[in-house]
DRENDREN-10047 format. One record per residue: x, y, z of N, C-alpha, C in turn; residue number from 1. Coordinates in nm, 2 decimals. Example, Ala and Ser with C-alpha at 12.3 -4.5 7.8 and 13.67 -1.06 7.14 Angstrom:
REM DRENDREN-10047
+--------+--------+--------+--------+--------+--------+--------+--------+--------+-----+
|    n_X |    n_Y |    n_Z |   ca_X |   ca_Y |   ca_Z |    c_X |    c_Y |    c_Z | pos |
+--------+--------+--------+--------+--------+--------+--------+--------+--------+-----+
|   1.32 |  -0.57 |   0.78 |   1.23 |  -0.45 |   0.78 |   1.32 |  -0.33 |   0.78 |   1 |
|   1.28 |  -0.22 |   0.71 |   1.37 |  -0.11 |   0.71 |   1.29 |   0.00 |   0.79 |   2 |
+--------+--------+--------+--------+--------+--------+--------+--------+--------+-----+
This chain:
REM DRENDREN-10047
+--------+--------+--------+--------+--------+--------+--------+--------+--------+-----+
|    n_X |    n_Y |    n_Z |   ca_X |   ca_Y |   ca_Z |    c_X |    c_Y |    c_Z | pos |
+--------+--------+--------+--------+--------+--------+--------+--------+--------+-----+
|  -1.83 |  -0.28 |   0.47 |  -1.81 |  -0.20 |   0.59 |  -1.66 |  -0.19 |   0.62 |   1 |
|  -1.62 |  -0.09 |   0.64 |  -1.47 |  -0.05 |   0.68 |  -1.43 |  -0.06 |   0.81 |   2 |
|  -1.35 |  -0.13 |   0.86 |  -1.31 |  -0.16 |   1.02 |  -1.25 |   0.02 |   1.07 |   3 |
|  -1.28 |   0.13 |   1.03 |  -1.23 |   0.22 |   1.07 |  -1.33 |   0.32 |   1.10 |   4 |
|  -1.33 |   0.39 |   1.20 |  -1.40 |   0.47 |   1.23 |  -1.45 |   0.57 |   1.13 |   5 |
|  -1.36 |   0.67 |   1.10 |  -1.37 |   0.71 |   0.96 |  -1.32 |   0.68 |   0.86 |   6 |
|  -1.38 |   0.62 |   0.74 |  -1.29 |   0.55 |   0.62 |  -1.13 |   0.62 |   0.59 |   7 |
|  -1.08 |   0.54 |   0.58 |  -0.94 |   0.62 |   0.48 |  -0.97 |   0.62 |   0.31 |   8 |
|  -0.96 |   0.75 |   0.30 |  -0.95 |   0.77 |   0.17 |  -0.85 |   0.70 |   0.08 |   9 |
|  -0.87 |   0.73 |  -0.07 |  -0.80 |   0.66 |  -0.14 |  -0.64 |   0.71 |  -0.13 |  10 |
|  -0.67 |   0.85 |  -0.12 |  -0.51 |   0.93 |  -0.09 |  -0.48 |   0.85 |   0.05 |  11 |
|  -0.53 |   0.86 |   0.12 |  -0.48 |   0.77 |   0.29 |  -0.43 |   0.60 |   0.23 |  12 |
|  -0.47 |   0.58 |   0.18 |  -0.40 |   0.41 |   0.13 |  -0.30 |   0.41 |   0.05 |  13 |
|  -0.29 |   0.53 |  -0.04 |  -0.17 |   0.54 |  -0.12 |  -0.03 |   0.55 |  -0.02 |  14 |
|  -0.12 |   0.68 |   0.02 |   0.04 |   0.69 |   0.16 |   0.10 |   0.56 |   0.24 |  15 |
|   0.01 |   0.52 |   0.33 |   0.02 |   0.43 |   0.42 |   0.06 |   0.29 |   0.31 |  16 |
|   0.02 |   0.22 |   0.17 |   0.07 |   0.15 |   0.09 |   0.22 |   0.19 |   0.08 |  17 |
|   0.23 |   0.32 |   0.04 |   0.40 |   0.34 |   0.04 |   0.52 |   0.32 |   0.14 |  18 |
|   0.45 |   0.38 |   0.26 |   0.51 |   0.34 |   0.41 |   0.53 |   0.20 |   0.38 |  19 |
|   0.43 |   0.11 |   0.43 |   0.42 |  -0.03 |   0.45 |   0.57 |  -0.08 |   0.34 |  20 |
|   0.54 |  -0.03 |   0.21 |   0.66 |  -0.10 |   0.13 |   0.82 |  -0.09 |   0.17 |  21 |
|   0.85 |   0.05 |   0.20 |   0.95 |   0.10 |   0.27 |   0.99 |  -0.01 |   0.40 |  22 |
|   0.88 |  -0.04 |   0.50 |   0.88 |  -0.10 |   0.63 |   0.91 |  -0.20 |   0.61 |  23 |
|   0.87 |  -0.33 |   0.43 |   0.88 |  -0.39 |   0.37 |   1.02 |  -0.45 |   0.36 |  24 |
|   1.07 |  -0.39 |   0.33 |   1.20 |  -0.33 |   0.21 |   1.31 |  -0.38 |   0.35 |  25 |
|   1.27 |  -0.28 |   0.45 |   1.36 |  -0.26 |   0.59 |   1.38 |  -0.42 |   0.67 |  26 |
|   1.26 |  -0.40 |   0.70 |   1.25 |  -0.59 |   0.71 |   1.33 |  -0.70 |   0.66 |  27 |
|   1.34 |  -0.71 |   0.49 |   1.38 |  -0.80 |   0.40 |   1.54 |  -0.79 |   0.46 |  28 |
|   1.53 |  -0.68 |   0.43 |   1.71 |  -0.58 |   0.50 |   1.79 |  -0.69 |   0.61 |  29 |
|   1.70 |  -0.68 |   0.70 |   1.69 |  -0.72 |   0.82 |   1.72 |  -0.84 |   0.81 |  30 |
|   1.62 |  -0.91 |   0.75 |   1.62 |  -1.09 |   0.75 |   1.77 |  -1.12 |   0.66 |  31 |
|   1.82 |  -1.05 |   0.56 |   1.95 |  -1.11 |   0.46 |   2.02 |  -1.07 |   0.53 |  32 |
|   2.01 |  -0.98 |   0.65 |   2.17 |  -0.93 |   0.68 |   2.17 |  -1.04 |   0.82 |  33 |
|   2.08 |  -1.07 |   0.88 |   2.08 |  -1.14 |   1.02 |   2.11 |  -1.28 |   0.97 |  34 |
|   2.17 |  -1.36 |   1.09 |   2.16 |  -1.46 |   1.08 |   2.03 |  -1.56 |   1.13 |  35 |
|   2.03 |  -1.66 |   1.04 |   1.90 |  -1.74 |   1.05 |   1.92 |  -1.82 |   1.21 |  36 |
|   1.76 |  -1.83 |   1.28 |   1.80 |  -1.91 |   1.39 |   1.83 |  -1.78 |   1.49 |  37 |
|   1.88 |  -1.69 |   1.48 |   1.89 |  -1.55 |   1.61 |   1.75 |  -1.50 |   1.64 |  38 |
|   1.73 |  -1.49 |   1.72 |   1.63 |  -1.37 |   1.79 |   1.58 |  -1.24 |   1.67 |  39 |
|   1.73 |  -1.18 |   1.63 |   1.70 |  -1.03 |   1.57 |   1.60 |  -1.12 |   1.40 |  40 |
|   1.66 |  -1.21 |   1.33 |   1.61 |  -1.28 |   1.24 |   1.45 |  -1.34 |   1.23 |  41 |
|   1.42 |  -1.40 |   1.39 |   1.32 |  -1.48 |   1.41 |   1.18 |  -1.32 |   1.43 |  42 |
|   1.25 |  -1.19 |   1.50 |   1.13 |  -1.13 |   1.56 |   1.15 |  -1.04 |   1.40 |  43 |
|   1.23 |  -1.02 |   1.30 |   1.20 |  -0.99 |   1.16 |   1.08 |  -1.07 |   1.10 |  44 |
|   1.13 |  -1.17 |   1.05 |   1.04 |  -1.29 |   1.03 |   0.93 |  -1.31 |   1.06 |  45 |
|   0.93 |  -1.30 |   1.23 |   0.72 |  -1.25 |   1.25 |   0.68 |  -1.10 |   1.23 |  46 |
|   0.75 |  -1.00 |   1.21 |   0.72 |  -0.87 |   1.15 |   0.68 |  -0.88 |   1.07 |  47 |
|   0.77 |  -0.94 |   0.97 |   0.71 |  -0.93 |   0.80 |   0.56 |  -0.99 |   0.77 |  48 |
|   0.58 |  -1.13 |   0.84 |   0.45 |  -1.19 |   0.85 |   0.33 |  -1.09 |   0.88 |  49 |
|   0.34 |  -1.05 |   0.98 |   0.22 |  -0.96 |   1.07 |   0.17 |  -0.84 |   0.94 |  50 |
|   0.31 |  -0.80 |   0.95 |   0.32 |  -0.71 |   0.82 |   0.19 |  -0.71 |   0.67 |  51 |
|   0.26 |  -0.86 |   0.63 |   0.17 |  -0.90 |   0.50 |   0.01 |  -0.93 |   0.51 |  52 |
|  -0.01 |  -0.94 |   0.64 |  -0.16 |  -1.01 |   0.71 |  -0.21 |  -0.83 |   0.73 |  53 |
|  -0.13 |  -0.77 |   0.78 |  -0.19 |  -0.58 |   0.77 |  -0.20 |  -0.56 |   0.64 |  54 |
|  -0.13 |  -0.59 |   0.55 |  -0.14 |  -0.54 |   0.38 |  -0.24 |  -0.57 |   0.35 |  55 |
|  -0.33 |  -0.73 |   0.37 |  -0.40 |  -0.78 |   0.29 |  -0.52 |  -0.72 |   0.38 |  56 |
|  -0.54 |  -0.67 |   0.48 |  -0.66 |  -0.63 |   0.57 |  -0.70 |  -0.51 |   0.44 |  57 |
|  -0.59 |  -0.42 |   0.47 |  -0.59 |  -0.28 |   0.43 |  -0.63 |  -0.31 |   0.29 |  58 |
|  -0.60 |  -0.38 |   0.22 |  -0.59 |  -0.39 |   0.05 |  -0.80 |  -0.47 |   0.03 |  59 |
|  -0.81 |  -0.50 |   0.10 |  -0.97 |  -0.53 |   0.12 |  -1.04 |  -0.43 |   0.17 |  60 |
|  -1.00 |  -0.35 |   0.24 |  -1.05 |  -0.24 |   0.28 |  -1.07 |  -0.12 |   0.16 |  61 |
|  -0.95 |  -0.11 |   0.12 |  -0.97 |  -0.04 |  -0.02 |  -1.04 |  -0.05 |  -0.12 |  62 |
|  -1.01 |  -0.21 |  -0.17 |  -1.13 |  -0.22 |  -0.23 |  -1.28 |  -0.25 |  -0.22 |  63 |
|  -1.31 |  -0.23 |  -0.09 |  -1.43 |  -0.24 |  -0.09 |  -1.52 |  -0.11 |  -0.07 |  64 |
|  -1.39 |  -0.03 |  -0.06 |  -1.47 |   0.16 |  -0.03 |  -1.44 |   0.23 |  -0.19 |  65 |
|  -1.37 |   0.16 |  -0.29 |  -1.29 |   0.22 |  -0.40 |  -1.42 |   0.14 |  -0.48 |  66 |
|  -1.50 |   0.19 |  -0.56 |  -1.57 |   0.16 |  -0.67 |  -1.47 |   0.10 |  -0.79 |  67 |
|  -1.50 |   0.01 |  -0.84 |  -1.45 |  -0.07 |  -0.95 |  -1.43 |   0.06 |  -1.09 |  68 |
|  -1.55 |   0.14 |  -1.09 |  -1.59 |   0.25 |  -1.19 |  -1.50 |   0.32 |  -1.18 |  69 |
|  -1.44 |   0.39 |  -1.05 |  -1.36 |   0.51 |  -0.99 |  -1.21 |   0.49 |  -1.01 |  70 |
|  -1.17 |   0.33 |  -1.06 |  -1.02 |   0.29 |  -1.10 |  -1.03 |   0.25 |  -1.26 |  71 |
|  -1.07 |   0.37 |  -1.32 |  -1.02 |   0.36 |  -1.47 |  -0.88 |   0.26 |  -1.49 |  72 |
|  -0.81 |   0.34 |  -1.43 |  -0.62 |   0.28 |  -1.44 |  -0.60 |   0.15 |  -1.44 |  73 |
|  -0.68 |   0.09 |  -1.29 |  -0.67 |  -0.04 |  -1.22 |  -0.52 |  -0.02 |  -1.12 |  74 |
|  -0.57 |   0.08 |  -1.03 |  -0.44 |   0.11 |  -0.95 |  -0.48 |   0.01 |  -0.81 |  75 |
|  -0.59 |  -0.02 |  -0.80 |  -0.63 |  -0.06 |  -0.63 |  -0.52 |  -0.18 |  -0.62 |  76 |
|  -0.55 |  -0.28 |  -0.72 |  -0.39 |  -0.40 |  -0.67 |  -0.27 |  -0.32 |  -0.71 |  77 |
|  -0.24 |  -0.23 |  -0.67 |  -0.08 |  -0.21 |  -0.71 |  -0.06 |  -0.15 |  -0.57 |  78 |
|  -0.18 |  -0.09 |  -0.45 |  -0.15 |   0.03 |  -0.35 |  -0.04 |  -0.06 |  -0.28 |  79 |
|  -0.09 |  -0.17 |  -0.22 |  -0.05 |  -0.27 |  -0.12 |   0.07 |  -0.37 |  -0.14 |  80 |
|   0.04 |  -0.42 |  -0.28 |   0.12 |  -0.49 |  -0.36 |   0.18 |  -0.47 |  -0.49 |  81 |
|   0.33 |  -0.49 |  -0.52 |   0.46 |  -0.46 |  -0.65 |   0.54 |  -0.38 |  -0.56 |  82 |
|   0.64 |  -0.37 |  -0.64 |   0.81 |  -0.31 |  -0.62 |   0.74 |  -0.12 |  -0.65 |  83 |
|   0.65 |  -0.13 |  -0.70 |   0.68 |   0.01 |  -0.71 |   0.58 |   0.14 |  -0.65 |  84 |
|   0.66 |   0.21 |  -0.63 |   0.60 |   0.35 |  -0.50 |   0.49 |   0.40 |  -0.63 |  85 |
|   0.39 |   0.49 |  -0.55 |   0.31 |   0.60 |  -0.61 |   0.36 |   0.73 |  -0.61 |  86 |
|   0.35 |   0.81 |  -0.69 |   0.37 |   0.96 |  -0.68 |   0.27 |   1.05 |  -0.71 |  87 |
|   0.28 |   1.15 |  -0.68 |   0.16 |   1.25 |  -0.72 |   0.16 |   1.29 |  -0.87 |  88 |
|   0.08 |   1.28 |  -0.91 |   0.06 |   1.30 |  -1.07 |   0.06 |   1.46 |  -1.12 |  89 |
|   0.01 |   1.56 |  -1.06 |  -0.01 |   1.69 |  -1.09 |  -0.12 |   1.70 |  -1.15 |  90 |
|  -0.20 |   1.60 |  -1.20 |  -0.28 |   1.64 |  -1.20 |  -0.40 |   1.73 |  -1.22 |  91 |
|  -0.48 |   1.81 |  -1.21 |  -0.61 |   1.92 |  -1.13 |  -0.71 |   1.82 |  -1.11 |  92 |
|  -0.77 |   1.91 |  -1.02 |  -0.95 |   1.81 |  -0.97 |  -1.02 |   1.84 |  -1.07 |  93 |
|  -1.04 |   1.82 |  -1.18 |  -1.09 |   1.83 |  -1.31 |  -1.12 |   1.65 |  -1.36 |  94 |
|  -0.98 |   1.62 |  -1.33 |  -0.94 |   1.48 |  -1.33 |  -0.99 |   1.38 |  -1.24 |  95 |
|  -1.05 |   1.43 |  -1.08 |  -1.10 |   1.36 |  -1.04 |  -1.24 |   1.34 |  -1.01 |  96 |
|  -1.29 |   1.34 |  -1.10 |  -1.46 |   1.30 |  -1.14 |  -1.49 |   1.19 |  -1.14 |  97 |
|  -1.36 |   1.15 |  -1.22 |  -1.40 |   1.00 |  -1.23 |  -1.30 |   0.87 |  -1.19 |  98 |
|  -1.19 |   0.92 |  -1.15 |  -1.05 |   0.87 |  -1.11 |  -1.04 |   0.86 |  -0.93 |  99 |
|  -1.08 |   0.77 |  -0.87 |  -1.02 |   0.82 |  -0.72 |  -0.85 |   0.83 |  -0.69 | 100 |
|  -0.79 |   0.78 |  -0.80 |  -0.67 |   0.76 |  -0.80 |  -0.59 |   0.88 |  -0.91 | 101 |
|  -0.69 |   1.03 |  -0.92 |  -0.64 |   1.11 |  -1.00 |  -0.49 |   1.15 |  -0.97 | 102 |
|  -0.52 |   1.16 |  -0.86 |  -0.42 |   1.23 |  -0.80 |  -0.26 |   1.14 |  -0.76 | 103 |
|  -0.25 |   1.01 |  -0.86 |  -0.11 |   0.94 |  -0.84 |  -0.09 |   0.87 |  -0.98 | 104 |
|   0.00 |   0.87 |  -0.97 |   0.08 |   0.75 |  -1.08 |   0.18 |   0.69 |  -1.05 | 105 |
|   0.23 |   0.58 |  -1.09 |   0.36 |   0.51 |  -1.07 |   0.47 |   0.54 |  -1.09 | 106 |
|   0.59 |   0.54 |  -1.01 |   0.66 |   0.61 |  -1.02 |   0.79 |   0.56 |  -1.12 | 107 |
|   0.77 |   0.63 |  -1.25 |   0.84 |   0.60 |  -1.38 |   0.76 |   0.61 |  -1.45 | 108 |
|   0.66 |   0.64 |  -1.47 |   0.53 |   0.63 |  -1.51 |   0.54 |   0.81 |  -1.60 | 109 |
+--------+--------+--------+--------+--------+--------+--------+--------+--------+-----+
């Protein structure tokens, strides 16, 4: 059962996966450049936290609406978690018969 009113699709997790990493990224930013023990460092530090606790909501959420069958690739652990972004593959809907994840690839890929 999906805590969301209407499910997010697999395209909606790729996006929001990619934000989240960016927001990630910003964060880490934040905690190397701040000093440890400050306020700006300490309310980083519970961001990131909160952060990773939203990743893992969302990353169970995915997989529980994403059929095991429908990730040929094995993209569902990569939306939420790794260094690296999704891109749009190009693709056609020809491709996605059987792919819910027709529509991306990694980017370098």
């Amino acid at each position: 059962m999906s805590d969301f009113r209407i499910p997010l699709s697999t395209d909606d997790h790729v996006v929001i996966g990619n934000r989240l990493r960016e927001c990630r990224d910003a964060l880490m930013h934040v905690m190397t450049s701040a000093v440890p023990g400050t306020l700006t460092y300490q309310e980083a530090d519970r961001s990131l936290a909160a952060l990773d606790r939203l990743r893992a909501e969302l990353e169970h959420d995915l997989r529980a609406t994403t059929a095991y069958e429908r990730d040929p690739r094995h993209l569902a652990g990569k939306v939420y978690y790794g260094f690296v972004r999704f891109v749009g593959s190009g693709d056609g809907p020809e491709e996605h018969w059987n792919d819910d994840f027709a529509a991306w690839v990694l980017d370098g890929e």
